[in-house]
C-alpha positions in Angstrom: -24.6 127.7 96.6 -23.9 124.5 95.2 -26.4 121.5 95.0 -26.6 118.0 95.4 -24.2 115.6 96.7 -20.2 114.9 96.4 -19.4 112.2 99.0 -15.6 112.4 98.2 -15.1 115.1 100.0 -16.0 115.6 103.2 -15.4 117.9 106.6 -15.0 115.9 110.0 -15.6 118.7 113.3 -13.9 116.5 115.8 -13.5 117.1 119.4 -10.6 115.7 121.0 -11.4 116.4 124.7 -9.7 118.1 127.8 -6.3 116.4 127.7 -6.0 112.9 128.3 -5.8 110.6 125.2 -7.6 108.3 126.8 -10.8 110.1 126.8 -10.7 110.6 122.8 -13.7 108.7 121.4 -12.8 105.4 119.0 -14.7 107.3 116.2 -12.5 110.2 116.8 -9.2 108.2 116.6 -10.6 106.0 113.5 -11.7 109.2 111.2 -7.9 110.8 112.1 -6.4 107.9 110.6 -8.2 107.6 107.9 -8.8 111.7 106.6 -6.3 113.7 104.1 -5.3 116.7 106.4 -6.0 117.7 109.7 -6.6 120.7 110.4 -6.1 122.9 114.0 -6.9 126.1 115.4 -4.1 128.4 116.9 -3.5 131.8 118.1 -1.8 134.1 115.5 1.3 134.4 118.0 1.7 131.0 118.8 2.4 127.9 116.9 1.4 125.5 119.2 -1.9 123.4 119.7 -2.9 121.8 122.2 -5.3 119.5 120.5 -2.6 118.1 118.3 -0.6 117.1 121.6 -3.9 115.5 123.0 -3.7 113.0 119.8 0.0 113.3 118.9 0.4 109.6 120.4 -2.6 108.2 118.8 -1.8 108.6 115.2 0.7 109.5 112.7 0.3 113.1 112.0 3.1 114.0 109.5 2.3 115.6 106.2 -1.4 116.1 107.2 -1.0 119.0 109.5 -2.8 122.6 108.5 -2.0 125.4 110.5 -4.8 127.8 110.6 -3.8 131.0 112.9 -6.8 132.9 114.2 -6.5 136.3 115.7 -7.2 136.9 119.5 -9.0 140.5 118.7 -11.8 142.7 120.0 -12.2 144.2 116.6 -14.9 142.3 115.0 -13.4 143.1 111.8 -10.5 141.4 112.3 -12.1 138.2 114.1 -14.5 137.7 111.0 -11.2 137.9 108.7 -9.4 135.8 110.6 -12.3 133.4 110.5 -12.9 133.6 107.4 -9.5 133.1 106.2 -9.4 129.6 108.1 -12.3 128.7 106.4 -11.2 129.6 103.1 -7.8 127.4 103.6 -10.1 124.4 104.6 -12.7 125.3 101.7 -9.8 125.1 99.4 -8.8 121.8 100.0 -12.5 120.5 100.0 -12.6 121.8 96.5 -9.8 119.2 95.9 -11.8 116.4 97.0 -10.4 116.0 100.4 -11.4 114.5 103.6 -10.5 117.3 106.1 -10.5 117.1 110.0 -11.1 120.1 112.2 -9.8 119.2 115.8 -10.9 121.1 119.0 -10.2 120.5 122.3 -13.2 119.8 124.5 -16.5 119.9 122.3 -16.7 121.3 118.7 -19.9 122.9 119.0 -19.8 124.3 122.0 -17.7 127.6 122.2 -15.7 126.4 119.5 -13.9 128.1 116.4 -15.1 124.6 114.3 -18.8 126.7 114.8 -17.4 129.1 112.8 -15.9 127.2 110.0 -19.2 125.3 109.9 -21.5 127.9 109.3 -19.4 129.6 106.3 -18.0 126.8 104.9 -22.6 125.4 104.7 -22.7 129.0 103.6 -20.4 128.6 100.1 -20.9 125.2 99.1 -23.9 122.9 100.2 -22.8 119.9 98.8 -20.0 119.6 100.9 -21.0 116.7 103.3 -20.5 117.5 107.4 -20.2 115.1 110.4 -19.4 116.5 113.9 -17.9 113.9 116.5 -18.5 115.0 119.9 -15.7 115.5 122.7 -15.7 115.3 126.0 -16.1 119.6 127.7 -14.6 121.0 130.5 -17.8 121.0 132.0 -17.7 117.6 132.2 -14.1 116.7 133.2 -14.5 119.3 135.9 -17.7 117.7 137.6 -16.0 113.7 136.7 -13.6 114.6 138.5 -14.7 116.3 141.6 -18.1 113.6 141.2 -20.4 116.4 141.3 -23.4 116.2 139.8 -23.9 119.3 137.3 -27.7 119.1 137.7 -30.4 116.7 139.6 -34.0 116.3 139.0 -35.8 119.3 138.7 -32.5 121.6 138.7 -31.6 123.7 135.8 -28.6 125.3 134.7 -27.3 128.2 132.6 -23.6 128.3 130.6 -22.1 131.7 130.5 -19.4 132.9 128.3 -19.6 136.5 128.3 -21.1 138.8 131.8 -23.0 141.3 130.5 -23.0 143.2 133.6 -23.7 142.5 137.5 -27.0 143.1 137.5 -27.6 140.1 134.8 -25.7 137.8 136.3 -27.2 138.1 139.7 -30.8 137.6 138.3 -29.1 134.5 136.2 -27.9 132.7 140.1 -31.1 133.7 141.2 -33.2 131.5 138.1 -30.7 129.2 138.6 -29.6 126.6 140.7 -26.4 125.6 139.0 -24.0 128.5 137.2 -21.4 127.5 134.4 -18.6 130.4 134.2 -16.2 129.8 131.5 -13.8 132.4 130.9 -13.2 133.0 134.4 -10.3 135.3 133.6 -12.2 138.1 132.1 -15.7 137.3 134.2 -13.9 136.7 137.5 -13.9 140.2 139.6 -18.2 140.5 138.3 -18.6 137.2 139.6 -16.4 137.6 142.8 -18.7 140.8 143.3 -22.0 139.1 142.9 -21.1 136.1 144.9 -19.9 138.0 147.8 -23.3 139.8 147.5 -25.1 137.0 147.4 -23.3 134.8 150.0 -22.5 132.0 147.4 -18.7 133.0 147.6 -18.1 129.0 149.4 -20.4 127.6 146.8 -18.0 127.1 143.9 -15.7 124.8 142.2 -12.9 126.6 140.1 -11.5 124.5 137.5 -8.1 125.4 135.4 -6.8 123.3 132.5 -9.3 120.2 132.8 -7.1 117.2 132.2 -4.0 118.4 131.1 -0.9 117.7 132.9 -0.7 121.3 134.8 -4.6 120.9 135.8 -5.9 123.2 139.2 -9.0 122.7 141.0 -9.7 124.6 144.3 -13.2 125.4 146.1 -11.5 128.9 147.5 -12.7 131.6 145.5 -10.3 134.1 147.0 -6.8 132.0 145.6 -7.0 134.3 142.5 -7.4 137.2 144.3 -3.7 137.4 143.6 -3.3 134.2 141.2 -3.2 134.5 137.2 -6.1 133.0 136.0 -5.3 131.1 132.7 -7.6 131.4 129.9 -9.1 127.4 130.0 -10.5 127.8 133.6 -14.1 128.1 134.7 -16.3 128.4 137.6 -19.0 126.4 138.6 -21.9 127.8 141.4 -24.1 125.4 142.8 -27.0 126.9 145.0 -26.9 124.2 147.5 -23.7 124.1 147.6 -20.5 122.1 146.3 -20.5 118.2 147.8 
């Protein structure tokens, strides 16, 4: 590791929220004007990103763009070299001095590949300064929008990514009054099983593509019983029920 302090370059994590333009912080929008490159995150078989679109219309974005592909694996291997490879690219251009921006959509710490580039890039060179600027989550646009209160008083609630089996996630609702999904595509058919079990199948909100054009919200659990579930949709359980 590196020491001290080199305030010419620096590493922006910004999160550009769930869609709409209009929901990108003014911190956000000043740093993108102002770095040398902005980086994005896609998938190795795509060259599309859907947090460029969010801010396409809110800056000038040619010549700054960086590509950085990851790979949608199960091998751990390959995630951590696809990982690290992004991290490199953005390392790289540190080492040049540069003022780099990592967009996200939704939050950048919170089930984000910025998290990733974070850690490795503290990892190989401390002096490298940091700032994350929060976005607005899905969580968030999917409650705003429906006005449904994620939690109240003495309430607490748990954020799931990953179901490790049914037998977890039932003793999770039953600590909990409000359950978070995300994922929904590979979690739904556990949660559909537990929910039918527990007779909470009429207390969720289903929530696909938060703020984007081609948004889908439905309180009918059994629509994707023969509906594709896209990869940005969650679920959210609420013991007492939805409002």
């Amino acid at each position: 590791m590196n020491g001290g302090t080199n305030l010419a370059k620096k590493l922006y994590g910004i999160g550009v929220g769930v869609g709409e333009p209009g929901l990108v912080t003014l911190k956000a929008v000043e740093i993108l004007k102002e770095v040398d490159y902005i980086c994005t995150p896609m998938s190795a078989k795509s060259d599309s990103s859907k947090a460029l679109k969010i801010i396409s219309n809110l800056i000038e974005l040619k010549g700054r763009i960086v590509k950085l592909h990851f790979k949608m694996s199960k091998s751990r291997k390959e995630l951590e070299q696809s990982r690290t490879a992004a991290a490199r690219k953005i390392y790289q251009l540190l080492k040049k001095d540069k003022k780099i921006a990592f967009v996200t959509i939704g939050d950048p710490l919170l089930y984000s590949t910025y998290s990733y580039m974070l850690k490795k890039i503290k990892d190989w060179d401390n002096s490298i300064e940091i700032e994350t600027i929060p976005g607005i989550n899905s969580i968030a646009a999917a409650t705003s929008k429906y006005n449904l209160p994620l939690a109240e008083e003495k309430e607490n609630t748990a954020i799931l990514s990953n179901i490790k089996n049914e037998e977890h996630l039932e003793r999770v609702f039953n600590l909990f009054e409000t359950v978070v999904i995300l994922k929904l595509s590979r979690n739904y058919e556990a949660a559909y099983r537990v929910l039918e079990k527990l007779g909470l199948k009429k207390n969720v909100l289903i929530a696909s593509k938060c703020g984007f054009e081609d948004e889908f919200y439905t309180e009918n659990i059994e629509v994707f019983k023969n509906r594709k579930i896209e990869y940005l949709t969650l679920m959210i359980v609420k013991r007492e029920g939805i409002l």
